[in-house]
C-alpha atoms as one frame of an Amber mdcrd trajectory, in Angstrom:
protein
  12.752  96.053  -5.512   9.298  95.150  -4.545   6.264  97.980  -5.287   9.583
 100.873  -6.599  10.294  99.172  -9.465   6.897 100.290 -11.508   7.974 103.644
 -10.302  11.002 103.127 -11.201  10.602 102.306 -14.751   7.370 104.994 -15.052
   9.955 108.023 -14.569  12.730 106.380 -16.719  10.069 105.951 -19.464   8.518
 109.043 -19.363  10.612 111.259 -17.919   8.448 112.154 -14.993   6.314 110.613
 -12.335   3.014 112.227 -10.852   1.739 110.564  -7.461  -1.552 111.416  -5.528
  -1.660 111.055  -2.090  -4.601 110.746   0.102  -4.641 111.768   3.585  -2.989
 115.187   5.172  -1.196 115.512   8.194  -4.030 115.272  10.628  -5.566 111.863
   8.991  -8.157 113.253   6.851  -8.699 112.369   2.944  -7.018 115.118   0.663
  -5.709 114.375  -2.107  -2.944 116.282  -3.877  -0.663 115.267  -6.663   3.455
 115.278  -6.481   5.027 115.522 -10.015   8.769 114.357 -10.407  10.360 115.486
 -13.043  13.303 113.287 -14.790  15.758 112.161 -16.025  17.203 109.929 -12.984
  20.030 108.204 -11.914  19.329 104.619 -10.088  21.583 102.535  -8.230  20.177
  99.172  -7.231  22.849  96.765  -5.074  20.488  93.211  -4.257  21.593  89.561
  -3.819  18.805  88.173  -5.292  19.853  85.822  -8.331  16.634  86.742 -10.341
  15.639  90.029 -11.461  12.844  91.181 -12.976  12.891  90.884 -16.648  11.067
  94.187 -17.583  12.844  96.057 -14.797  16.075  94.360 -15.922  16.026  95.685
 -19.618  16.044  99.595 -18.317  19.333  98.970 -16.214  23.347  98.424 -17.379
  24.252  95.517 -14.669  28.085  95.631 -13.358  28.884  91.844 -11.105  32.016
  91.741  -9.595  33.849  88.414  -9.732  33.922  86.401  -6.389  36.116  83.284
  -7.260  38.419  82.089  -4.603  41.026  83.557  -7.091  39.732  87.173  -6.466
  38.930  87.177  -3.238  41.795  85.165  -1.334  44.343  87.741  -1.965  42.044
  90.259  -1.071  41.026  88.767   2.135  45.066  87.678   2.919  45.863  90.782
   2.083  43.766  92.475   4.612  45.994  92.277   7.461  48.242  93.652   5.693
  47.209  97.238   5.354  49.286 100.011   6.285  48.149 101.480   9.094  48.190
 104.956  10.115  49.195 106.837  13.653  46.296 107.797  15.248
């Protein structure tokens, strides 16, 4: 999630995020503030095996189970689609 996450949990927590930026279109310093309001909705898919603890305690996690007894029917059954004309 890298540099998000602090973003992430700043608008979760406080129900809004301000951000200054500091150059304008044509390179030069200006600096102007966004505000994002909340609440928010995130949906975060990853592979990695560890996530960040403080991060972690601001999201529900759902796994899905991928034993050889979930996915070999679901891979066998594959081929097996219907398939549609056209």
């Amino acid at each position: 999630m890298g540099g998000a996450a602090y973003s992430i949990r700043t608008i979760q927590s406080a129900k809004k995020i301000t951000v200054a930026t500091g150059k304008d279109a044509n390179g030069r310093m200006k600096t102007e503030e966004y505000t994002v309001n909340g609440p928010v909705c995130v949906m975060i898919t990853t592979t990695a095996t560890e996530i960040d603890q403080e991060t972690a305690s601001r999201f529900i996690f759902l796994t899905i189970d991928e034993s050889a007894a979930m996915t070999g029917p679901s891979i066998s059954g594959s081929g097996r689609r219907k398939r549609w004309p056209g």
